[in-house]
C-alpha positions as CSV (number, residue, x, y, z in Angstrom):
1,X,-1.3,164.3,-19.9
2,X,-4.4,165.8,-20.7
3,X,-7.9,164.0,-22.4
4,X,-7.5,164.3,-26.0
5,X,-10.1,167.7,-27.6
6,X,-12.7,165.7,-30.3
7,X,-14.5,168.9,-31.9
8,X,-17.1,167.1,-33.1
9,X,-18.1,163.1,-33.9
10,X,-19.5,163.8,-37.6
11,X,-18.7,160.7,-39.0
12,X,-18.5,158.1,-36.5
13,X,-22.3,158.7,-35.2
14,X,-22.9,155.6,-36.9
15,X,-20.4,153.5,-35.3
16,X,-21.3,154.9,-31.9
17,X,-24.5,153.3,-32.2
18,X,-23.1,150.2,-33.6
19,X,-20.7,150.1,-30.5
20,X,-24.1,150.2,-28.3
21,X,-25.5,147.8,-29.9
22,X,-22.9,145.1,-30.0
23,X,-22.8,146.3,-25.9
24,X,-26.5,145.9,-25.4
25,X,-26.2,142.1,-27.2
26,X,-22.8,141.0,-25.8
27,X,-21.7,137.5,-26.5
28,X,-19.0,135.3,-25.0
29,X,-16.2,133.7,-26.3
30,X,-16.5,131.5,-29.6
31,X,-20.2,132.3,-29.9
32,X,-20.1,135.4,-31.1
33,X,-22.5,134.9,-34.2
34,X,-24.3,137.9,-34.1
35,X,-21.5,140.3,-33.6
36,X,-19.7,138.1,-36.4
37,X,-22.8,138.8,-38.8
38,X,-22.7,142.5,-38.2
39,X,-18.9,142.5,-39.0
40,X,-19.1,140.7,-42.0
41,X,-22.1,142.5,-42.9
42,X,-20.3,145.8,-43.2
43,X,-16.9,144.8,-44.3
44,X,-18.6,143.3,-47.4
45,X,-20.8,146.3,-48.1
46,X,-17.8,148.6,-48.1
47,X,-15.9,146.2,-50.9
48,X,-13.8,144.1,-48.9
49,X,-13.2,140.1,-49.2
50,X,-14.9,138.5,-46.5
51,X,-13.3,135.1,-44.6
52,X,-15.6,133.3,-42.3
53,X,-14.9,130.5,-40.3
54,X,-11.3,131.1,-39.2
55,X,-11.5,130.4,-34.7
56,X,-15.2,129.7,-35.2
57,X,-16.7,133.1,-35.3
58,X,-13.5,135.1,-36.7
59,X,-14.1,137.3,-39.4
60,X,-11.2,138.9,-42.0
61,X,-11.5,141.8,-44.0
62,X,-9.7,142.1,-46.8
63,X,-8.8,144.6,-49.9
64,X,-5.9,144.8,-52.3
65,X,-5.2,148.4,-53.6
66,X,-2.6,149.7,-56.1
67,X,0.3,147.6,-57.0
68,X,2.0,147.3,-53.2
69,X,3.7,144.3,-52.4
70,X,3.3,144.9,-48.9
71,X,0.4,143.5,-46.5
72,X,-0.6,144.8,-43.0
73,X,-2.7,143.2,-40.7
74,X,-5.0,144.7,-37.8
75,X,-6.7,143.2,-35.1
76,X,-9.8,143.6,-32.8
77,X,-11.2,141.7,-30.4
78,X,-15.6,140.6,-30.3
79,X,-15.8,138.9,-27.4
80,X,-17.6,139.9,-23.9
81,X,-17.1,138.6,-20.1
82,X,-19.9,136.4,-17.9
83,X,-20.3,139.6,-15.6
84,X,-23.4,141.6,-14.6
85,X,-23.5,144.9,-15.5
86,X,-24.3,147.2,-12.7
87,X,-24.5,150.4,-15.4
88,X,-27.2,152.5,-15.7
89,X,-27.3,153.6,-19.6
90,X,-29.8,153.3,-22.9
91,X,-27.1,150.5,-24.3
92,X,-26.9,148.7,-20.7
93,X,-26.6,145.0,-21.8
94,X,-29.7,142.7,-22.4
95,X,-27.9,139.2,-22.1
96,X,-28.1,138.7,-18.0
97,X,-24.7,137.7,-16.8
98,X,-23.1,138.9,-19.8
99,X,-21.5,142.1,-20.5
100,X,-19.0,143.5,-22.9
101,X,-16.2,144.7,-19.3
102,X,-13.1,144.9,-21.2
103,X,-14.3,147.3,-24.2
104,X,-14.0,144.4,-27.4
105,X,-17.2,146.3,-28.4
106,X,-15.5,149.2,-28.8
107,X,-12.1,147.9,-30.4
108,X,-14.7,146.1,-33.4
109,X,-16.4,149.9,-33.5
110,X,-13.3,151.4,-34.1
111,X,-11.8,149.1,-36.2
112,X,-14.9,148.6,-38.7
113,X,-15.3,152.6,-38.7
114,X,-11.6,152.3,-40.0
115,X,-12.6,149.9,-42.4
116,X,-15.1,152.0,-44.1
117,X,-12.7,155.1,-44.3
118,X,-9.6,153.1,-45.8
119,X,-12.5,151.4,-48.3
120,X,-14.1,155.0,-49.1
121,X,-10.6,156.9,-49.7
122,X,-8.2,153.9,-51.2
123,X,-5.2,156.1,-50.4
124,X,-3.0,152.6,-50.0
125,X,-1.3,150.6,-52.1
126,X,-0.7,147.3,-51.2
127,X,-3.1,144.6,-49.1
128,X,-5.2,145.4,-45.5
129,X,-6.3,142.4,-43.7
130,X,-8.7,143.5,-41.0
131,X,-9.0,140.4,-38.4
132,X,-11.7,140.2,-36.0
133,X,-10.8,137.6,-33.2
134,X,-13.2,135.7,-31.3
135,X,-12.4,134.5,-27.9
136,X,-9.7,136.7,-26.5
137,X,-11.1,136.2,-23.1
138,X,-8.9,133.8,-21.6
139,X,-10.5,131.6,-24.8
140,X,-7.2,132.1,-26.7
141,X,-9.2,132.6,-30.0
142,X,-5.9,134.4,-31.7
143,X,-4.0,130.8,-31.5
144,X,-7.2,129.1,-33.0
145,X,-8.0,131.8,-35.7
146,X,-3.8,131.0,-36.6
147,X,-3.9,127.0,-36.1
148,X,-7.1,127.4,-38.7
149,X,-4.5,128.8,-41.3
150,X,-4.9,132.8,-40.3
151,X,-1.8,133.8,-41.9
152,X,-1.6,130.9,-44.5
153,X,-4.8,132.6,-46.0
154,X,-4.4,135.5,-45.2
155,X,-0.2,136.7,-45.1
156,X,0.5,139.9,-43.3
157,X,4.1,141.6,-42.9
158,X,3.4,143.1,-39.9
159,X,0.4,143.3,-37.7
160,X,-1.3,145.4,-34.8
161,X,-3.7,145.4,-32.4
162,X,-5.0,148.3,-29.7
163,X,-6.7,148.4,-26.4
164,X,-8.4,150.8,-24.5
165,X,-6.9,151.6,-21.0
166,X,-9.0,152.9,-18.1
167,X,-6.6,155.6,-16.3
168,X,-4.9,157.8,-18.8
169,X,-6.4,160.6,-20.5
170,X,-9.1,159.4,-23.2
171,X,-7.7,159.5,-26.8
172,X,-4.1,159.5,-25.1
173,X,-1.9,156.6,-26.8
174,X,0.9,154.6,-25.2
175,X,3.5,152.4,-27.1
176,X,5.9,150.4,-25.5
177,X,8.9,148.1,-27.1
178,X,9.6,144.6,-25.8
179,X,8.0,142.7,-23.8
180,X,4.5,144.6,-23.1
181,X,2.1,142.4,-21.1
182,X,2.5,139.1,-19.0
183,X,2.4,135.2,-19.8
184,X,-0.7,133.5,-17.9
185,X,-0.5,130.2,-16.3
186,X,-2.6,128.3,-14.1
187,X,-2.8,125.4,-12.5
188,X,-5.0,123.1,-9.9
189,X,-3.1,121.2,-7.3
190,X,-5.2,118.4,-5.2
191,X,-3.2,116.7,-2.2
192,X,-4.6,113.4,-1.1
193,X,-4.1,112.5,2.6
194,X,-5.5,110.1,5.2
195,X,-9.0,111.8,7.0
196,X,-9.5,111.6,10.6
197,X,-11.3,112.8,13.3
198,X,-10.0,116.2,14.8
199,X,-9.5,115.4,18.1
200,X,-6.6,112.6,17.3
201,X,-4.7,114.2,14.3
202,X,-1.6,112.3,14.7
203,X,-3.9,109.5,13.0
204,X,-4.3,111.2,10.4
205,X,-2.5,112.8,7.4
206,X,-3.5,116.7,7.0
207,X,-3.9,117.8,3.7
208,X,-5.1,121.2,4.9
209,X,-1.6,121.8,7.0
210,X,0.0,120.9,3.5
211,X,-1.9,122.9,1.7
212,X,-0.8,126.0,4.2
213,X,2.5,125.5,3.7
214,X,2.6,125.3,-0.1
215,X,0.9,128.6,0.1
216,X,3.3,130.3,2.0
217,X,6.3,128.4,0.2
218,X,5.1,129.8,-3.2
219,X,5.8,133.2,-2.1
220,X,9.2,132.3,-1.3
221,X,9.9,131.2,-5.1
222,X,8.9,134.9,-6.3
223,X,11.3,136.3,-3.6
224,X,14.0,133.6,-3.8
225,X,14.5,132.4,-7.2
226,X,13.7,134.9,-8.8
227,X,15.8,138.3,-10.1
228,X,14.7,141.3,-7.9
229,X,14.7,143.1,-11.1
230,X,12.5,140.8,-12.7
231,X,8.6,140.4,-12.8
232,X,6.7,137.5,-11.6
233,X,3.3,137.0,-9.4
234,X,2.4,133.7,-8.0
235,X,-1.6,134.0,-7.4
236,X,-3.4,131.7,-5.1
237,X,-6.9,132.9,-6.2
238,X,-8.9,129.2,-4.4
239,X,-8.7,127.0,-1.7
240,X,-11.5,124.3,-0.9
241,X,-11.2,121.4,1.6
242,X,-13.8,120.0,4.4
243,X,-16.6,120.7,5.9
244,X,-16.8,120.0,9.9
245,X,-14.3,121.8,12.5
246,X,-13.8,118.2,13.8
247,X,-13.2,116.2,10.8
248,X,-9.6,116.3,9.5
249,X,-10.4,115.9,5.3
250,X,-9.2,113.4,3.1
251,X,-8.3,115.7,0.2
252,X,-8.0,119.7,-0.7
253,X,-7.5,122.0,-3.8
254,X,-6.4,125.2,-4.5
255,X,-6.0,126.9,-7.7
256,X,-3.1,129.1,-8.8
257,X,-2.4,132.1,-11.5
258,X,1.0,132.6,-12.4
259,X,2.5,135.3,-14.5
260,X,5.7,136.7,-16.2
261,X,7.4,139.4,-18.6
262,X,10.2,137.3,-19.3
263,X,10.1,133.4,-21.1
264,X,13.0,132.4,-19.1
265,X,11.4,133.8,-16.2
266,X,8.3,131.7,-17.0
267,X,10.2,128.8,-17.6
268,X,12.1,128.8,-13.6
269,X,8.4,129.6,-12.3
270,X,7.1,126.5,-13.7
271,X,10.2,124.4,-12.7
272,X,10.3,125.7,-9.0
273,X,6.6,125.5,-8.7
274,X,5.9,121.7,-9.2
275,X,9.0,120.7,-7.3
276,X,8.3,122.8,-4.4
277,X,4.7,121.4,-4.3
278,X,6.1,117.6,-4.9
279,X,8.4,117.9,-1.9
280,X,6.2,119.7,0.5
281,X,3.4,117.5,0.1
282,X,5.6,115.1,0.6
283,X,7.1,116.3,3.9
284,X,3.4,116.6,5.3
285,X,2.8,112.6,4.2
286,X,0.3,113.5,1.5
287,X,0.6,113.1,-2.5
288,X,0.2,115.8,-4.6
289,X,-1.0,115.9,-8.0
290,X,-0.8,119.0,-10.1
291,X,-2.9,119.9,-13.6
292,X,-0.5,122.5,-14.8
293,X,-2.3,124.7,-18.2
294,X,-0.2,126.9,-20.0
295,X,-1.9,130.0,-20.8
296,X,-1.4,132.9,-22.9
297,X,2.7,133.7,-23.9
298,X,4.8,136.7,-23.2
299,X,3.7,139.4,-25.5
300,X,6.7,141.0,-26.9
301,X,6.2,144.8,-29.4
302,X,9.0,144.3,-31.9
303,X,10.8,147.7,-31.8
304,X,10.8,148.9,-35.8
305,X,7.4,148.2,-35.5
306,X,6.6,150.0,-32.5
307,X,8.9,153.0,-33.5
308,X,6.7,153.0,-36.6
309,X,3.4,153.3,-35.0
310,X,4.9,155.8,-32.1
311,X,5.6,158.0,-35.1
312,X,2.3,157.8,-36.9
313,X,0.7,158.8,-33.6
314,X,2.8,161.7,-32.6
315,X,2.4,162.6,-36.5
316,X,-1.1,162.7,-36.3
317,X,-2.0,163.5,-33.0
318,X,1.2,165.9,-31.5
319,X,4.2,164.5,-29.4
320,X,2.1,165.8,-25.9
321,X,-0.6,163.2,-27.2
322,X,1.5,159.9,-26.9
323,X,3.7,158.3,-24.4
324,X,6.4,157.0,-26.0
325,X,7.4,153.9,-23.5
326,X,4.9,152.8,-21.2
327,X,5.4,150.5,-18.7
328,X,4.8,146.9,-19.1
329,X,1.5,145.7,-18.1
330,X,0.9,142.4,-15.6
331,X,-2.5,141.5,-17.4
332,X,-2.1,138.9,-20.5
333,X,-3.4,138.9,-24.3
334,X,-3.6,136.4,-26.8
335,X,-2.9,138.9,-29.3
336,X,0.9,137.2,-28.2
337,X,0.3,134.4,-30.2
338,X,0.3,136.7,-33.6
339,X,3.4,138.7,-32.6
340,X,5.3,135.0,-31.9
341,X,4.3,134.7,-35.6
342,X,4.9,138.6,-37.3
343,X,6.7,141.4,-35.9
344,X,4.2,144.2,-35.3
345,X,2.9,145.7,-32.1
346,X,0.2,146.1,-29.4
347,X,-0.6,149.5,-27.8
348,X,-3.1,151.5,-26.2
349,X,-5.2,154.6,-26.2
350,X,-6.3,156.3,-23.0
351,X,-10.2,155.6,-22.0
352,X,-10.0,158.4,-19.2
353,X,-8.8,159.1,-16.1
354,X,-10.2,160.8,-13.1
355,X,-14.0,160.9,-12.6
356,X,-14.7,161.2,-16.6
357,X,-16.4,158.8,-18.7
358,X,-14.4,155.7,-18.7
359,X,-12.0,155.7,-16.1
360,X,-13.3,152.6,-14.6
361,X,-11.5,149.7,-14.8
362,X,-11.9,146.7,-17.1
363,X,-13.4,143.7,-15.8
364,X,-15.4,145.9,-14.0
365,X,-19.1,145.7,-13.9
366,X,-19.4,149.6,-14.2
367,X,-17.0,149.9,-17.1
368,X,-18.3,151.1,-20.1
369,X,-15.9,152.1,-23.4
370,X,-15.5,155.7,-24.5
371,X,-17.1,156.5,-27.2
372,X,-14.9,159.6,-28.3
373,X,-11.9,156.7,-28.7
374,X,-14.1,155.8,-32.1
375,X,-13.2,158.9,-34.0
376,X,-9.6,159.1,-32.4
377,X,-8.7,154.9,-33.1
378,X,-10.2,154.8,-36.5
379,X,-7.9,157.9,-37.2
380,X,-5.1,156.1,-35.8
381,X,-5.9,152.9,-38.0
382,X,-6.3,155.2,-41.4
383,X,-3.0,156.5,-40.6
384,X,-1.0,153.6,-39.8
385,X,-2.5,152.3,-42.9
386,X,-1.8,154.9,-45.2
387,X,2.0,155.5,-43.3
388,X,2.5,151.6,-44.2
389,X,1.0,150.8,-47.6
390,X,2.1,153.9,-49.3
């Protein structure tokens, strides 16, 4: 794979420097009223119907050309990540602790330089509805823009959403069908047992001895219940308990990620997880109580739909441009939610690789989006939109 050859950026110059500001005034999930304003701004300007309101801070675009019966949706994320940015640029962020990490300032670039080509040429017939999520970050703004009547205002056939991806060649896209990315779950487990001093333990009921073996027991679920050829990752990201080396504690907590690629997969992790935690605690004398949060689903790429946008992209950009099936990603998206809803698809475009501008990953406090990806995604949008509404 090789980085994809931009000849020039006439034409997006504009939407580079609206990239750097949204990065230099970055704003967390559900309160991104600035970004919002700068969306709707726009989007209005170049003749589209504007929705407010939808999640909060969501924002939809929308324009009805020709007489197409057909509607397509598109989505991009506006929110940033509490992280202090370490980069050393002119658009650095000014918001301390707050940094767009994951490239949502990029995907709303892209997506509103899009808007203003599909507005200017009107080489479509049918409906565009151009959705600008809050809250992606773990937020699940998708699920709230769609419980505030998303899709009941605004009805799309299909829909599609694209992320940057630090580690394959910038401008380079990758499509995969089925299931794409991981569900998210977490939960906090406390175990209540009897304190005591540390020099007479057998008076006492050790909370931290249980809380040792449920960590080494979870493992065993992954390796034991679960299909080889299956995914699934059983996180134990916090432990907290006492605070002398001779005082046996009364209580501990620990906090645990879990994800999968496959629902039923999910399902068994849940199930095994809460009884093996019930009946160790047990075994150690201690009482367990667990605050299990379901987080983001499965997110499954319908195949026509992915087919379709695999062949816009190798139309537009060559076959040596695209990888056709990617593999399936252990990170989680809330874009999900949407595809639960209408078939449509998620994929991603390369943000560099190597030592070039944008390798680093997300999440990262020295990641910064590529700015060459503006030209090359609001291509890709254009031509999905024309392929579809045509």
């Amino acid at each position: 794979m090789s980085e994809m050859q931009i000849e020039d950026l006439s034409g997006v110059e504009d939407f580079i420097g609206i990239r750097r500001d949204i990065h230099q005034n970055p704003e967390l999930a559900f309160n991104e009223f600035r970004t919002a304003d700068l969306v709707a701004k726009n989007l209005a300007k170049w003749g589209y119907k504007v929705s407010r309101g939808l999640g909060g801070t969501g924002v939809v675009g929308s324009m009805t050309q020709g007489d197409g019966k057909k509607a397509i949706g598109i989505r991009a994320d506006m929110d940033a990540l509490p992280i202090e940015e370490l980069n050393n640029v002119g658009w650095v962020s000014k918001v301390p602790g707050v940094m767009h990490a994951c490239g949502h300032d990029g995907h709303t670039a892209t997506l509103l330089a899009a808007a203003k080509g599909i507005a200017s040429k009107k080489n479509f017939s049918g409906t565009i509805n151009l959705i600008f999520q809050p809250a992606e970050e773990g937020g699940g703004g998708a699920l709230k823009m769609m419980t505030d009547g998303l899709f009941d205002a605004h009805p799309c056939d299909v829909i599609f959403a694209m992320h940057n991806l630090p580690g394959v060649p910038q401008g380079h896209f990758v499509f995969r069908d089925g299931p794409a990315m991981a569900s998210s779950d977490y939960a906090t487990i406390r175990l209540y047992g009897l304190g005591g001093h540390g020099a007479m333990p057998h008076k006492a009921n050790d909370p931290i001895v249980a809380l040792s073996s449920i960590v080494m027991g979870l493992q065993t679920i992954v390796s034991r219940n679960v299909d080889p050829q299956e995914m699934a990752v059983i996180t134990v990201g916090a432990i907290s308990s006492g605070g002398a080396n001779n005082v046996i504690p009364a209580y501990a907590v620990m906090e645990i990620s879990v994800r999968a690629l496959n629902p039923a997969i999910r399902s068994i992790l849940e199930i095994r997880i809460k009884d093996l935690i019930d009946f160790q605690a047990k075994s150690y004398l201690v009482r367990a109580e667990i605050d299990w949060r379901s987080g983001y689903a499965v997110l499954v790429n319908s195949n026509v739909e992915t087919d379709f946008a695999r062949d816009v992209a190798i139309k537009t950009f060559g076959d040596s441009n695209v990888t056709r099936q990617g593999p399936a990603l252990t990170a989680s998206e809330d874009f999900a939610f949407m595809l639960e809803k209408i078939p449509g698809s998620y994929f991603f475009i390369g943000n560099g690789d190597g030592s070039s501008q944008g390798a680093c990953m997300v999440h990262n406090p020295s990641y910064d989006f590529n700015d060459l990806n503006i030209k090359v995604g609001a291509r890709m949008w254009e031509s999905l939109v024309e392929s579809y509404l045509i």
